[in-house]
N, C-alpha and C positions, 0 to 999 in steps of 0.2 A: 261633585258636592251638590247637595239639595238647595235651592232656597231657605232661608228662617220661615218659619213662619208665619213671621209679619210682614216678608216682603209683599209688595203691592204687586198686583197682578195685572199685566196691560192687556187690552186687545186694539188691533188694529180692527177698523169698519167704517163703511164709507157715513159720510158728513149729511145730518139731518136738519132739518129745519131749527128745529129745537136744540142745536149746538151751537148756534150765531149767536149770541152773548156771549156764551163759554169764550169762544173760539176768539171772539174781538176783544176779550178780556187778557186772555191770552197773546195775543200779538202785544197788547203794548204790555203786557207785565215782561214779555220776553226784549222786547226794543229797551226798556228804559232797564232794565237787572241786569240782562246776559249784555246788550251792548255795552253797559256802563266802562266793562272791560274794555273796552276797545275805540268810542268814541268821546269827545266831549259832551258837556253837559245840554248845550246848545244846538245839537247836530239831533244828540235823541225828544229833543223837544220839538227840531223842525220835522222829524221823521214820525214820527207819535204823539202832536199835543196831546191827544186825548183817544179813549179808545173808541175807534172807530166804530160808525152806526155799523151794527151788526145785520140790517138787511142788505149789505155790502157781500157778505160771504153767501147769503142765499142767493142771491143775484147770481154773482159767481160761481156755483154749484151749479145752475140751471144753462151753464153759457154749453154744455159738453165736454168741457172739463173733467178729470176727477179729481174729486176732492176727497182724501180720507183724515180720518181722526183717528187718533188712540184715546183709547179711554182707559179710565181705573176701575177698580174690582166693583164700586158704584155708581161707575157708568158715568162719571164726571171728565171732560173733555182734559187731555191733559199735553197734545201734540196736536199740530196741524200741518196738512201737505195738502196741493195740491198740483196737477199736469193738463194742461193744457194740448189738445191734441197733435201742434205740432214739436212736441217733444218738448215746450216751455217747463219745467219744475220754475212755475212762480213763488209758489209760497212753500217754506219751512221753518217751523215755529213749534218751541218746544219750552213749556211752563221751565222756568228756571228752578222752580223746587222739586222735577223730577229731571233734571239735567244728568248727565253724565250715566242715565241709566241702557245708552244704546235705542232711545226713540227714535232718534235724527234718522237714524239708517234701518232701525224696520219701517218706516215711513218710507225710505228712500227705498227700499228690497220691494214693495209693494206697489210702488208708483211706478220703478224703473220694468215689474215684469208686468204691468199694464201698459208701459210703451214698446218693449217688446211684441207683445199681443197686435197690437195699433200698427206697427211693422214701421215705429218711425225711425227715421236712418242715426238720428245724434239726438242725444239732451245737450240740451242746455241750462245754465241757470246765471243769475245775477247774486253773487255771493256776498255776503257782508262779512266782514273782517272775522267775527266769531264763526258762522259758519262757512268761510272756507277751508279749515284743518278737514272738518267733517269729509267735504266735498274730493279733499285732495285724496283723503284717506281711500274713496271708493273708486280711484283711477280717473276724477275729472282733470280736465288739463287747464290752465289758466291761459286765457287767453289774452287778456289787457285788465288792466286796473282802469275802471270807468270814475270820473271827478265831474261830477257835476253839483247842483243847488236845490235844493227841497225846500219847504215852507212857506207861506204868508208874507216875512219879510222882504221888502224890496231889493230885488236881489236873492233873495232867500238865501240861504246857510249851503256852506261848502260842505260835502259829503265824498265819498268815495263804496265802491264795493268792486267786485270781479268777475266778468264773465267769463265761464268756465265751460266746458262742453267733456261729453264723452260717448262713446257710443251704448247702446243699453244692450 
């Protein structure tokens, strides 16, 4: 079957300078929406007060990393991944109003045959409750449930996510 018409057209392409707002706008629209499912309200405020200064991601673009983005048919950031060269997948983030479209894993098909390439032996990642269905779905293995505390507060906010691993 064809797409409609109006479906939106993605492209994967690696992460430009001129995508670090997009991209930090994105992160917390995706913490504070997609997590709502899954954490409380207080957990995604220590984890995202606010969205992060976006020369944060260009920083991080320049470390040897890669980082890619999808974009829409107007070139508007609308996923973000990035790999770290020894097989870290730190970040995946995906705009919740293009969710459920199969972002998460052309991100993840793109990054995992760039560690491939890199010839590194295992990914790994640190999963958040929403994304690790994703994760599990592409053969990662869970390896512990990590509980630690994020945020400003004394003591800062009890949190959880899962390190996962799998070979690329």
């Amino acid at each position: 079957m064809a797409p409609a018409d109006d479906a939106p057209s993605y492209t994967v392409r690696p992460f430009r300078p001129g995508d670090a707002a997009d991209v930090s706008a994105l992160f917390h629209a995706a913490v504070h929406r997609t997590g709502a499912r899954h954490y409380a309200p207080e957990q995604l405020v220590a984890w995202s007060p606010r969205p992060p200064d976006p020369a944060r991601f260009v920083v991080r673009s320049g470390d040897g990393r890669l980082a890619l983005v999808i974009v829409d048919a107007r070139d508007r950031v609308v996923a973000y991944g990035d790999l770290e060269r020894d097989g870290h997948l730190d970040l995946l983030y995906c705009h919740p109003d293009h969710g459920g479209r199969g972002l998460a894993s052309r991100l993840c098909d793109a990054l995992e045959e760039q560690a491939r390439a890199w010839k590194v032996p295992f990914l790994f990642v640190e999963a958040s409750e929403a994304a690790r269905p994703v994760f599990e779905r592409r053969g990662y293995a869970t390896e512990e449930r990590r509980d630690f505390r994020v945020g400003g507060r004394i003591g800062g906010v009890a949190i959880h996510n899962y390190r996962m691993t799998r070979c690329p």
